[in-house]
C-alpha positions as CSV (number, residue, x, y, z in Angstrom):
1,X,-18.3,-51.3,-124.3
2,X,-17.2,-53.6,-127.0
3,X,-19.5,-55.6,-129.4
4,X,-16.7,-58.5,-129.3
5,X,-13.8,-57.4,-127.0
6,X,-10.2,-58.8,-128.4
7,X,-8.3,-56.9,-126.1
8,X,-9.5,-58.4,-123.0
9,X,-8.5,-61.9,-125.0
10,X,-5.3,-60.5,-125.8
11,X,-4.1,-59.6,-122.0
12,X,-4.0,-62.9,-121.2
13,X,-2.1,-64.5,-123.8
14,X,0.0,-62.0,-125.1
15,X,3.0,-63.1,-123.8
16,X,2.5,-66.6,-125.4
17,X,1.7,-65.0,-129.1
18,X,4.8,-63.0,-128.5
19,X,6.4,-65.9,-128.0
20,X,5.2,-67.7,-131.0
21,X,5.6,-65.2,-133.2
22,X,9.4,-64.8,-132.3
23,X,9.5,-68.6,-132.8
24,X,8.6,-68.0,-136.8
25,X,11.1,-65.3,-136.8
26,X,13.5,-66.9,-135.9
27,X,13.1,-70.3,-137.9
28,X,11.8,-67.9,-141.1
29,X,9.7,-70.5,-142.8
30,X,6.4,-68.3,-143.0
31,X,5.1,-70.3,-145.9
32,X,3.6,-73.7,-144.7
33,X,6.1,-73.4,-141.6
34,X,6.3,-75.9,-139.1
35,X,3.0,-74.2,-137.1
36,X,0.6,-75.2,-139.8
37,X,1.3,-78.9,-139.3
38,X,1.2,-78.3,-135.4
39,X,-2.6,-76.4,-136.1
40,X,-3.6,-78.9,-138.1
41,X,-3.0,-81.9,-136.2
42,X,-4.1,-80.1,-133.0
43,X,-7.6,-78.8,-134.5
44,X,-7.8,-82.5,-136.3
45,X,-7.6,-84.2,-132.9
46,X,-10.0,-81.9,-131.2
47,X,-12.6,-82.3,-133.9
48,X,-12.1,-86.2,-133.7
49,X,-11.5,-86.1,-137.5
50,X,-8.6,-87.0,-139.8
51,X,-7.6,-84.5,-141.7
52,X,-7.3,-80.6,-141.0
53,X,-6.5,-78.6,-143.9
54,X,-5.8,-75.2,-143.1
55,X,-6.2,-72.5,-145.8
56,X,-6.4,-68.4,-146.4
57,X,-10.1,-68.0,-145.1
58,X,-13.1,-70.0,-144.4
59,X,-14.7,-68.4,-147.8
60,X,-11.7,-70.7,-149.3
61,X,-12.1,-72.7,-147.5
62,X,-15.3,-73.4,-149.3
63,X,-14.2,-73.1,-152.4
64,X,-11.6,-75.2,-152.2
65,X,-13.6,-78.1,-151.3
66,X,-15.9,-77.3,-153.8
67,X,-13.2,-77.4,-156.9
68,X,-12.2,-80.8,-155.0
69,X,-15.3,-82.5,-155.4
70,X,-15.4,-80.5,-159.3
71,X,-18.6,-78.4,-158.9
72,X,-19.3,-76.7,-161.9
73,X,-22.1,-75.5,-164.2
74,X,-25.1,-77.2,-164.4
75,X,-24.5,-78.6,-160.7
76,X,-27.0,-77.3,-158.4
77,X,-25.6,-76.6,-154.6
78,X,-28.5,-76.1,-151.9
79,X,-28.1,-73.7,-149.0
80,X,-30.0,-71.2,-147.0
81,X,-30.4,-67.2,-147.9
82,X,-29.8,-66.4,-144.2
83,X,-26.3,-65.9,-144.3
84,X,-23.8,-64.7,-145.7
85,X,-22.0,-63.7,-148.9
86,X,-19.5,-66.3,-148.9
87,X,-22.0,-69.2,-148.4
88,X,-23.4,-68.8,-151.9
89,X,-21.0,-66.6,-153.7
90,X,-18.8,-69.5,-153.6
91,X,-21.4,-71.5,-155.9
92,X,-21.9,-68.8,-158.1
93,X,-17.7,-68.4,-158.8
94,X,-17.4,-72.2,-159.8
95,X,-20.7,-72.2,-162.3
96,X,-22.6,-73.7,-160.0
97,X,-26.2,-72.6,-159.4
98,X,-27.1,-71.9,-155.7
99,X,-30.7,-73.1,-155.1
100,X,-31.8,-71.6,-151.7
101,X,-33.8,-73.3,-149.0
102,X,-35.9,-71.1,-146.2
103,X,-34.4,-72.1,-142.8
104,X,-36.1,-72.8,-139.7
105,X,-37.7,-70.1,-137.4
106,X,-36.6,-71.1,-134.3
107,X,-32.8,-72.2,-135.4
108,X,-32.6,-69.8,-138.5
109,X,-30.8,-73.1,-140.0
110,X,-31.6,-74.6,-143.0
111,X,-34.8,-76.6,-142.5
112,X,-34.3,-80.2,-143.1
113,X,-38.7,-80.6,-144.1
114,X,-38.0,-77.5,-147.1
115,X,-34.7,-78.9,-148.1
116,X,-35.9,-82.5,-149.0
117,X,-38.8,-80.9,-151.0
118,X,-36.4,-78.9,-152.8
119,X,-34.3,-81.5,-153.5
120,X,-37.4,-83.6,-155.3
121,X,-38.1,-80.4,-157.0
122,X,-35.2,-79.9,-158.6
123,X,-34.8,-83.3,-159.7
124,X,-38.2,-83.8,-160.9
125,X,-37.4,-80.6,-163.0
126,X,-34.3,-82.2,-164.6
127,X,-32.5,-79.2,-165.3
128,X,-29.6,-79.1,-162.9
129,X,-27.4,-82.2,-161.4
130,X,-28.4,-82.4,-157.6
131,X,-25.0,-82.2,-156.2
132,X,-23.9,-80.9,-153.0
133,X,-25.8,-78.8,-149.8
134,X,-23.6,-76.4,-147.9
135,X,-25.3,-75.8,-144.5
136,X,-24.3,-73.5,-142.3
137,X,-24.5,-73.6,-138.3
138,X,-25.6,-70.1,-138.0
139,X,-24.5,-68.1,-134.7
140,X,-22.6,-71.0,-133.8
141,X,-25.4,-73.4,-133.2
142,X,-25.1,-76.8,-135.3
143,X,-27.8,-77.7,-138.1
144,X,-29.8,-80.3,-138.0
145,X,-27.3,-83.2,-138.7
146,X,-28.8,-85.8,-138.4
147,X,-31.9,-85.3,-140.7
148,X,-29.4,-83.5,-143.0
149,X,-27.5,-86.3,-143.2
150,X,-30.1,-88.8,-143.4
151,X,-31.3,-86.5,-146.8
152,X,-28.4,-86.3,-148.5
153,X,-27.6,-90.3,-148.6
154,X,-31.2,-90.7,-149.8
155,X,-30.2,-88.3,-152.1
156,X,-26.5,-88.8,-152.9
157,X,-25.6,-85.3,-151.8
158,X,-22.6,-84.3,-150.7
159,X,-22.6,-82.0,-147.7
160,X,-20.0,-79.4,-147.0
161,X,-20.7,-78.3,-143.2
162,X,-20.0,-74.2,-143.1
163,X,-18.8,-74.3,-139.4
164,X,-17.3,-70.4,-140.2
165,X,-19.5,-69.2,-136.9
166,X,-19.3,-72.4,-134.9
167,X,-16.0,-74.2,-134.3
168,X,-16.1,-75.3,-130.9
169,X,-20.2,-76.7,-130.9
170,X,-21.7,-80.2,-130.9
171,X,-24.3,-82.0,-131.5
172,X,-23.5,-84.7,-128.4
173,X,-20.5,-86.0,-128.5
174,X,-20.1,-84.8,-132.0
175,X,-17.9,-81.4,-132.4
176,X,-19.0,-79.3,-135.4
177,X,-16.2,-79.8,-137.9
178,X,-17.4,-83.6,-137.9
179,X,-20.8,-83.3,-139.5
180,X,-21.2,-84.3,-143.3
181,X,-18.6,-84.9,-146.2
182,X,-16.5,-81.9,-145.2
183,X,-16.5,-78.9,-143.0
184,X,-15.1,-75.4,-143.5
185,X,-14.3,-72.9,-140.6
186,X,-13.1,-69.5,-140.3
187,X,-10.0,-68.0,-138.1
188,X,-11.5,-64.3,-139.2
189,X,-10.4,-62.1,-135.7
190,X,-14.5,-62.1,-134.6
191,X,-14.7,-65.7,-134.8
192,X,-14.7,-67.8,-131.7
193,X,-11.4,-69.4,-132.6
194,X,-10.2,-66.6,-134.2
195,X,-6.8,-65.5,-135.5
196,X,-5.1,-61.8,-136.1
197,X,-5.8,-61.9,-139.7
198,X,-7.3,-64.2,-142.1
199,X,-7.5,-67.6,-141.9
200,X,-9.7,-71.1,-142.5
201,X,-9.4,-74.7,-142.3
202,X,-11.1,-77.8,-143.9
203,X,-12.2,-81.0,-142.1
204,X,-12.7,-84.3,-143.4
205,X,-11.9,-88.4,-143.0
206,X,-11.7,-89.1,-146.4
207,X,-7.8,-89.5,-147.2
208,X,-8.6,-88.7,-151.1
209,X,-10.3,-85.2,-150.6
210,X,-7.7,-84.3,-147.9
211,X,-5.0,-85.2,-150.5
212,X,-6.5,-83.1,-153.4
213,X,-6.9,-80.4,-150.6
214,X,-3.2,-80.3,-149.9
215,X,-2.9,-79.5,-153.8
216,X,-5.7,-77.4,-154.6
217,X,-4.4,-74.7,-151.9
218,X,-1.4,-74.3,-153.5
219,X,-1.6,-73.7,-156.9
220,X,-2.7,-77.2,-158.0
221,X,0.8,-79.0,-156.9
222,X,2.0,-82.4,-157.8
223,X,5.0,-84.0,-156.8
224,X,7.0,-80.6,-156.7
225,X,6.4,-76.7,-157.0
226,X,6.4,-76.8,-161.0
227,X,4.2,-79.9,-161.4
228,X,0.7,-78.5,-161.3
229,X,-1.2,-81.1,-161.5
230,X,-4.7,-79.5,-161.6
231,X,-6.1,-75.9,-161.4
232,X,-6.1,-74.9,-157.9
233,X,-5.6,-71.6,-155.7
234,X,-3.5,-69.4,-153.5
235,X,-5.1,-71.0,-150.6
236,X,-2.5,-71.2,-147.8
237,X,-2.4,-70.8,-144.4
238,X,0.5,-68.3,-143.3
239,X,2.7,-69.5,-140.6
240,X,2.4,-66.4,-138.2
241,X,-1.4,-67.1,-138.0
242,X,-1.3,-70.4,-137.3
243,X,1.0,-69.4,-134.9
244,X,-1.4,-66.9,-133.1
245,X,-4.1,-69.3,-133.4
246,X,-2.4,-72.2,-131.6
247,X,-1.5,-69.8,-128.4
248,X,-5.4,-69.2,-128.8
249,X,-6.0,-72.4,-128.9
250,X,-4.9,-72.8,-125.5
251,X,-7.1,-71.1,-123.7
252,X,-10.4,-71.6,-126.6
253,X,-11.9,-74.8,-124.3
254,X,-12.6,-72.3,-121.8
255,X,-13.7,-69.8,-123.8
256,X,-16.5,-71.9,-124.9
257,X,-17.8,-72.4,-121.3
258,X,-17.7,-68.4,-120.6
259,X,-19.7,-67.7,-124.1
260,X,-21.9,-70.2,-122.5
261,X,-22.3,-68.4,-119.0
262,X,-22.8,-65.2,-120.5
263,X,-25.3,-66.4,-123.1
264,X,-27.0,-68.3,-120.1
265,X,-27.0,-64.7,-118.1
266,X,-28.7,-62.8,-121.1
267,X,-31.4,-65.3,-122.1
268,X,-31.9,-65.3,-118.1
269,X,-32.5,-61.3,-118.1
270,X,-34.7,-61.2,-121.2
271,X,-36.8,-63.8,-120.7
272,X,-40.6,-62.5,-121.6
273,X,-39.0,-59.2,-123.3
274,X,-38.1,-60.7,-126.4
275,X,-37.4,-64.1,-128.3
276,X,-34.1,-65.2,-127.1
277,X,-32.0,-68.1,-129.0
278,X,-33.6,-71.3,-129.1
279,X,-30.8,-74.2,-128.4
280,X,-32.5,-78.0,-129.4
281,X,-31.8,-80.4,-126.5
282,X,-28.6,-82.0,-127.2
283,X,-27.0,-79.5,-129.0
284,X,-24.5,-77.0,-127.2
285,X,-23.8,-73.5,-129.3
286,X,-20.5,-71.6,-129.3
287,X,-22.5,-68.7,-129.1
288,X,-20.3,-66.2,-132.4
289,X,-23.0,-64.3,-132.4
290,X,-25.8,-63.3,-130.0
291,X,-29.2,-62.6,-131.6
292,X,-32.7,-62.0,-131.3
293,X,-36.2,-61.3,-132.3
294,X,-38.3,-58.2,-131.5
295,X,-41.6,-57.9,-132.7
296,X,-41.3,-55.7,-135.5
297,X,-38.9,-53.8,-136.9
298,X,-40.1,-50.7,-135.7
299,X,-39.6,-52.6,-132.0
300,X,-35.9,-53.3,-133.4
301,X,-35.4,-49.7,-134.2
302,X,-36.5,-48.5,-130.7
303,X,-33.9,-51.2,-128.9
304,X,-31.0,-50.6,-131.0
305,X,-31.6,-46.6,-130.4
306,X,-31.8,-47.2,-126.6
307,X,-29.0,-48.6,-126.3
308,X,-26.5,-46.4,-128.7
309,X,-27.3,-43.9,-126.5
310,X,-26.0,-45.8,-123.7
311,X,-23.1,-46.4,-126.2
312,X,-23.6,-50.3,-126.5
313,X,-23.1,-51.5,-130.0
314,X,-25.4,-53.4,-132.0
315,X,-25.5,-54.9,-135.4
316,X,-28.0,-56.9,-137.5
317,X,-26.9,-60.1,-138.9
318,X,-28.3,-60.4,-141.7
319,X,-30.1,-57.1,-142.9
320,X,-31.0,-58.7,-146.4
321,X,-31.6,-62.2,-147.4
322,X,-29.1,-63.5,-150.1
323,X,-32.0,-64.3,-152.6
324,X,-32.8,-60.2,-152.5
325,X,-29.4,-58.9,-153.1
326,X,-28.3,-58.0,-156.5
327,X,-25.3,-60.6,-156.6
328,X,-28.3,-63.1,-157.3
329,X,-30.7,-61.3,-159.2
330,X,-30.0,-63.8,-162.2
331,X,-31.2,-67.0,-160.2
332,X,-34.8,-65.2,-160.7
333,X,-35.9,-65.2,-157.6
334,X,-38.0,-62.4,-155.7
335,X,-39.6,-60.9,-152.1
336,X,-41.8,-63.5,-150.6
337,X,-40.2,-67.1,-151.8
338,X,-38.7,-67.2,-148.6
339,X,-41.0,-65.5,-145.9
340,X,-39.3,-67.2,-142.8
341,X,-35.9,-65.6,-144.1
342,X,-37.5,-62.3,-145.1
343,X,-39.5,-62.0,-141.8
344,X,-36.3,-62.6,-139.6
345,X,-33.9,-60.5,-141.1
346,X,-36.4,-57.5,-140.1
347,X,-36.6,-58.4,-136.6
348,X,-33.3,-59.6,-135.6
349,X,-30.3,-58.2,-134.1
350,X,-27.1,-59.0,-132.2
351,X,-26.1,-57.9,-128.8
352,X,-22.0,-57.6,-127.5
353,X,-21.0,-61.3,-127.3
354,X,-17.6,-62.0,-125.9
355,X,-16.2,-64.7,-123.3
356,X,-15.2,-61.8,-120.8
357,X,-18.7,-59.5,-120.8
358,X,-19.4,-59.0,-117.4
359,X,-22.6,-59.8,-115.6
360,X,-23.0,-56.0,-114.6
361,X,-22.1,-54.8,-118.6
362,X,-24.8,-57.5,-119.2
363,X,-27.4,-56.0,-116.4
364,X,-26.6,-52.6,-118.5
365,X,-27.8,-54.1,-121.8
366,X,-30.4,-56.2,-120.5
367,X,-32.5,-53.2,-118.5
368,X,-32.7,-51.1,-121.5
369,X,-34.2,-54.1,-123.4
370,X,-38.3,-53.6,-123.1
């Protein structure tokens, strides 16, 4: 059994990427070739947004927005600890200071009550400009948008969406991608959209970012390939990938719906054995990931030890909050300033999650669950 199962995937379209990829060959324009314009217009008008950027990876995806919007030292970015690397590291690379928030413990989301009180905090402290939140829609369900939202005009934050885990979920009639300032997404292979390499894209209606995007992901350009008109990145998108990821795209709609039976199937079979996901009403989840909560981590232990014995893979997402890991041992922070955080990452872990587990591969998993 496969924790996420690309083969299965591949079968059915494999004589479509063939095709695609053939298409590059034969034109030869694998830098910003025609497919990149044909993603980006295609993920733009599924989103309901104006511009798609695509770029080299969601984690520059990040970044790029942030140089955009000319983060820097002395700016303070909030996010959550419950995620990972990329999230914060991003901060940290520009001289930005990443000032965590504890998330929610039925979401695992940022919590919109903690972020507004560390929002006055830091003000009220005057040390650091209050500049940006990245959320993140963790497992593929969608923050809490609308409070977020509501904060950060209050506030005048910008918010940068981190939709890495949940391209394809909405709040409504609202498709992640669409939330906040900006949004960044990931194409790694385990991602619900996801292509054979890496891969990202940035979201956004405002014509001015989306233009300063276009020039940050490549090197900074101007008019022309030697007129760099600010400091920017090797940020682009390769044609084969876009490629791959449009014949994806093809069949991603119903992809969604099949995450959705099979996440409907599981939280079915294990209700009253553990915490399953919590989905608000309104929101619909992609489902990247499929997580829960024992009771302890000893409880954990015994679960994820059942089950490799049956051969089913597991994996815990995310073993160690950001705030505890050395990368961030400078920002002075220490166990127990985020208990919700801290208390989840013992007691969670992810089961196989794929659009094409079956119900008896599910049955399997499910019985040895207790």
């Amino acid at each position: 059994m496969q924790f996420i199962d690309l083969h299965k995937q591949q079968e059915r379209i494999r004589t479509g990427v063939h095709r695609r990829i053939q298409t590059v060959m034969d034109h030869g324009k694998y830098i910003m070739g025609p497919e990149v314009q044909e993603l980006e217009k295609t993920l733009a008008e599924f989103v309901g947004i104006k511009h798609c950027v695509g770029c080299s990876s969601g984690t520059d995806a990040l970044l790029m927005t942030l140089m955009a919007w000319e983060v820097g030292p002395g700016d303070a970015v909030f996010t959550t600890p419950f995620t990972f690397i990329s999230t914060a590291e991003v901060i940290q690379l520009l001289g930005a200071t990443p000032v965590f928030v504890d998330i929610d413990e039925k979401t695992f989301n940022i919590d919109p009550v903690k972020l507004e009180k560390v929002v006055k905090n830091t003000i009220d402290a005057g040390e650091l400009n209050h500049k940006a939140v990245i959320t993140v829609d963790l497992f593929g369900l969608p923050a809490d948008y609308p409070s977020i939202e509501t904060i950060a005009k209050k506030y005048n934050l910008l918010v940068l969406e981190d939709a890495a885990q949940s391209f394809g979920a909405s709040i409504g009639m609202r498709k992640t991608g669409s939330f906040g300032d900006a949004a960044a997404t990931s194409f790694f292979p385990a991602k619900p959209l996801g292509c054979y390499g890496d891969g990202g894209a940035i979201f956004t209606d405002n014509d001015d970012l989306a233009e300063k995007l276009h020039s940050i992901r490549i090197h900074g350009k101007g008019s022309h390939k030697y007129d760099n008109i600010r400091v920017g990145i090797n940020g682009r998108l390769d044609t084969l990938q876009a490629a791959i990821l449009l014949e994806k795209f093809s069949i991603f709609p119903e992809e969604v719906d099949l995450r959705n039976n099979v996440a409907g199937l599981y939280n079915e079979k294990l209700h009253n054995k553990v915490q399953s996901p919590f989905v608000p009403d309104g929101y619909t989840s992609v489902w990247a990931i499929y997580s829960i909560l024992t009771d302890s981590e000893k409880h954990r232990t015994e679960i994820q030890e059942r089950l490799k014995g049956k051969n089913i893979p597991t994996a815990i997402y995310y073993p160690l909050p950001l705030h505890l890991q050395t990368a961030f041992m400078g920002l002075g922070f220490q166990e127990g300033d985020f208990p919700i955080s801290e208390d989840i990452s013992q007691r969670i872990f992810s089961l196989p999650m794929h659009p094409y587990l079956d119900k008896a591969d599910i049955k399997t998993i499910t019985e040895l669950i207790f």
